[in-house]
KEGUSE-95472 format. One line per 3 residues: number of its first residue (from 0); their letters; for each residue z negated, y negated, x of C-alpha. Coordinates in pm, 1 decimal. Each point is the difference from the previous one (the first is absolute). Layout:
N
NUM = A = Z,Y,X ~ ...;
***
This chain:
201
0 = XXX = -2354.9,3799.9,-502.9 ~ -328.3,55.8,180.9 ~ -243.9,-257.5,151.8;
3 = XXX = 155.8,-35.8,347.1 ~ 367.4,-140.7,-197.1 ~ -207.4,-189.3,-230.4;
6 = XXX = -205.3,-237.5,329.3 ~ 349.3,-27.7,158.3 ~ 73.6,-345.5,-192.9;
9 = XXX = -337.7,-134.0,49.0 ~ -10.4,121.7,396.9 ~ 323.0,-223.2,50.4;
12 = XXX = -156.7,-271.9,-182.0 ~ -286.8,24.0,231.1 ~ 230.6,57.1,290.5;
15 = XXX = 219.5,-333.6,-58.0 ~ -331.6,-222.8,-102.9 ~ -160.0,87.3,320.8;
18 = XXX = 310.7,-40.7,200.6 ~ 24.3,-357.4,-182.2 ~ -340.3,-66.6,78.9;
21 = XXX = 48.4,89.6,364.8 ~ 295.0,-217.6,61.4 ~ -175.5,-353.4,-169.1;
24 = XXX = -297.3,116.6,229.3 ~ 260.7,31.6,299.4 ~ 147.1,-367.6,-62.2;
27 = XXX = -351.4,-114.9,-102.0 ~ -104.7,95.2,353.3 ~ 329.2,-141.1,162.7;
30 = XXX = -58.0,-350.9,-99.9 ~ -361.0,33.9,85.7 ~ 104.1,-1.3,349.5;
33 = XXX = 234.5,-251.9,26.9 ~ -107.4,-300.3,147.4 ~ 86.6,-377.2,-79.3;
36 = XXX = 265.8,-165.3,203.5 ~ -195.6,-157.0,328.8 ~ 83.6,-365.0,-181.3;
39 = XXX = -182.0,1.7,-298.8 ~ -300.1,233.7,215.6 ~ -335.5,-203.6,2.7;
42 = XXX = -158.0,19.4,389.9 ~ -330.9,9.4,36.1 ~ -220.2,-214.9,229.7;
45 = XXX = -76.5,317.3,221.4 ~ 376.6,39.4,33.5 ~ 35.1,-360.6,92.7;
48 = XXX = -265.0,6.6,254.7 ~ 111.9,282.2,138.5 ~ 379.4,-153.8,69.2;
51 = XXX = -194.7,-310.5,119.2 ~ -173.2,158.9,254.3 ~ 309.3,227.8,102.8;
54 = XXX = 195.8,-335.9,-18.9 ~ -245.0,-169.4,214.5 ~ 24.2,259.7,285.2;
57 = XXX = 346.8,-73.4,25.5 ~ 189.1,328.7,-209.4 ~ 305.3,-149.3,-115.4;
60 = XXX = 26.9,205.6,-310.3 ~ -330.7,-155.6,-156.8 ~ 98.6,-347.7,92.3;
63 = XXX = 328.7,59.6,-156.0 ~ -169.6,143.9,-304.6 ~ -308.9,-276.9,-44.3;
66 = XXX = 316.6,-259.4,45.7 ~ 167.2,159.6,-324.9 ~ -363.2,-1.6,-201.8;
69 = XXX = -72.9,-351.5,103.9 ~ 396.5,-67.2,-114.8 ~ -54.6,213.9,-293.1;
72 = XXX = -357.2,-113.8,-87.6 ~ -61.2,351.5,0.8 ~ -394.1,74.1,41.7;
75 = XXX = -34.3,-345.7,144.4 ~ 106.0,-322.9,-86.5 ~ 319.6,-92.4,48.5;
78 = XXX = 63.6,-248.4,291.6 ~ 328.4,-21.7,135.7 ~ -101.0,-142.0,317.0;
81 = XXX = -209.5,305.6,78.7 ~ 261.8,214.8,-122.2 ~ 216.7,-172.4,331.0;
84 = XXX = -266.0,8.1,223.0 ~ -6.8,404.0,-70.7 ~ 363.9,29.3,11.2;
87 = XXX = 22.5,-185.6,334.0 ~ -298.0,203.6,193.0 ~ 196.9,287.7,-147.5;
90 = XXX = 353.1,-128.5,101.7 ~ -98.4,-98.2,352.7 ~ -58.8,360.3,27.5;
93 = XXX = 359.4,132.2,-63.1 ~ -128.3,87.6,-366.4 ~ 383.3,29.9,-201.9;
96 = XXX = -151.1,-29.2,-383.4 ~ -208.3,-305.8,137.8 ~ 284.9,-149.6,129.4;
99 = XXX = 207.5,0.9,-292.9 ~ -334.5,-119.6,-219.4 ~ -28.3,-332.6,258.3;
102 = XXX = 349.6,-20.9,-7.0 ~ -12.0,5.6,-388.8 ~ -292.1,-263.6,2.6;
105 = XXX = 181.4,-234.8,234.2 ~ 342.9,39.8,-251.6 ~ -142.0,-75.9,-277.3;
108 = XXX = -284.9,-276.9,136.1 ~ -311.3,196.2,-74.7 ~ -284.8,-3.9,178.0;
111 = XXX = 230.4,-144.1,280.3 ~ 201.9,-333.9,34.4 ~ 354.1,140.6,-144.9;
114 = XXX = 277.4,64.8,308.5 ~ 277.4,226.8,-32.9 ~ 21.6,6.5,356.3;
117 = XXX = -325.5,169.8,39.0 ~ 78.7,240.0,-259.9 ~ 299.8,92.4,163.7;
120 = XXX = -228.2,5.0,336.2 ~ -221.0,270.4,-200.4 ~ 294.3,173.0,-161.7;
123 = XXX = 169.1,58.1,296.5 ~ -275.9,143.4,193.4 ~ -69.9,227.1,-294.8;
126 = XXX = 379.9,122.8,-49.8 ~ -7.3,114.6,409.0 ~ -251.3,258.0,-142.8;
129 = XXX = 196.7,69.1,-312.5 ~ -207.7,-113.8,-221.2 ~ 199.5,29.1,-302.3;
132 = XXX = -161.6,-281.4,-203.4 ~ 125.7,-227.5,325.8 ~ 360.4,161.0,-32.1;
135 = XXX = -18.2,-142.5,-365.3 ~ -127.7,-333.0,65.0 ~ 174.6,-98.4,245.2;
138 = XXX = 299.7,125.7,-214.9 ~ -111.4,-276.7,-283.3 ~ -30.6,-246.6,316.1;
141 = XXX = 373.4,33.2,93.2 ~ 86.0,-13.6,-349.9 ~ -135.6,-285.9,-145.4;
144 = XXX = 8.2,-184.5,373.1 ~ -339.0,-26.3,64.2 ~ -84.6,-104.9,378.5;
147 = XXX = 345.6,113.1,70.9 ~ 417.2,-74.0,-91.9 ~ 24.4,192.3,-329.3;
150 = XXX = 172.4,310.5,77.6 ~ 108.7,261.8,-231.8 ~ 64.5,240.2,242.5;
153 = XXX = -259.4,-2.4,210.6 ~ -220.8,24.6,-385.9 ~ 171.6,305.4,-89.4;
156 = XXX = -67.5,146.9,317.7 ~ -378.2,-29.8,-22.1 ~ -7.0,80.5,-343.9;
159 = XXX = 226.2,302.0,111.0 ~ -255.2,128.4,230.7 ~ -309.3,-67.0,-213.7;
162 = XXX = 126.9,188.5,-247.0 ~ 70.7,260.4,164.9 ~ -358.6,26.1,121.5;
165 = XXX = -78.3,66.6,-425.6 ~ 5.7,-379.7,-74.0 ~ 151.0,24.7,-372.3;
168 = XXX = -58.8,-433.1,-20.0 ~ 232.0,-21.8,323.8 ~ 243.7,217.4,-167.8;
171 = XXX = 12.9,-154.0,-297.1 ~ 46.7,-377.1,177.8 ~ 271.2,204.5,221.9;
174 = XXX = 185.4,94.9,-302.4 ~ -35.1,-340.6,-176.6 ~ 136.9,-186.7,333.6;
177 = XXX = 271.3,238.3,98.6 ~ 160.7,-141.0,-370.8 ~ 29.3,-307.5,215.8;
180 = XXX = 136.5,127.3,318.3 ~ 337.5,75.8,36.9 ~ 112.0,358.2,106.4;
183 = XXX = 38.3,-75.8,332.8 ~ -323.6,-183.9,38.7 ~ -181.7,275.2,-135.4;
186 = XXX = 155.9,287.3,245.3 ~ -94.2,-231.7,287.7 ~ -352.8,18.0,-88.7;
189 = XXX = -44.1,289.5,-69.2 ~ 130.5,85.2,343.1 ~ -187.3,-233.7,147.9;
192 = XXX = -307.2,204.4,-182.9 ~ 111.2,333.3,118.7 ~ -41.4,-147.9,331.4;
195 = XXX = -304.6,-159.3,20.4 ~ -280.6,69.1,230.6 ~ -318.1,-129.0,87.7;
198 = XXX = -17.7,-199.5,318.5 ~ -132.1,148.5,261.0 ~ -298.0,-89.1,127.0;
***
């Protein structure tokens, strides 16, 4: 055996500890760049002055965005009659994601004196731009008879289309009601979802 045969075993060994080393230095470096979810993100005051001003020239993005911090407490304090001023400006504007946040606020009596007619107001507008969020709420509206006659079918078909927009909560409520619909309740809406389109304007 000469010296090459003998440096075989330890040239592997060298071979699979560096390829170890490489691959915990690979993953090491993979969570290194992932960042937290947007949630649990801390802003900073130059990011909140920043949206302010944005917000104060009338972009309906930052408004929409300073209303969620001031809802979330996010970077400011939270103040939920802010967060529906923000929402509102933002709204006004044709913003969809605001006006499923107002609507939201006006459901549940944040921020806002509670109506479920004004969150259907707000839902609706939102749905005519597909907003899938508004799909989904106003599914849970027809459900549970919130501002309107409690309709099953009518809830499956807004869950139906919000769902199919990616919506897995509006999928999972569509599955849960459709236990309570009969068959034929159940191919009548999702007809009636097949067929839906936005009104025109």
């Amino acid at each position: 055996m000469d010296i090459a045969d003998k440096n075989v075993p330890l040239s592997r060994h060298c071979m699979m500890t560096t390829l170890v080393l490489l691959l915990v230095c690979m993953a090491i470096s993979a969570c290194a760049d992932v960042e937290p979810p947007a949630t649990t993100r801390s802003v900073d005051g130059a990011t909140v002055a920043a949206l302010h001003k944005s917000a104060e020239q009338g972009n309906a993005t930052a408004q929409n965005r300073l209303g969620l911090l001031y809802n979330q407490g996010q970077g400011v304090p939270q103040n939920l009659l802010l967060a529906k001023q923000w929402f509102e400006k933002a709204a006004e504007q044709g913003d969809a994601g605001a006006q499923v946040n107002l609507g939201t606020l006006y459901l549940l009596g944040q921020g806002a004196l509670e109506s479920d007619q004004m969150a259907l107001f707000w839902f609706r507008r939102a749905a005519e731009q597909q907003e899938m969020l508004a799909f989904a709420k106003l599914g849970f509206m027809y459900e549970h008879g919130r501002g309107v006659t409690q309709d099953f079918v009518q809830a499956y078909m807004w869950y139906t289309l919000s769902a199919a927009r990616g919506e897995k909560r509006a999928l999972a409520s569509r599955n849960q009601l459709a236990k309570q619909m009969p068959p034929a309740q159940v191919t009548a809406a999702q007809q009636l979802a097949r067929e839906w389109k936005p009104k025109p304007k």
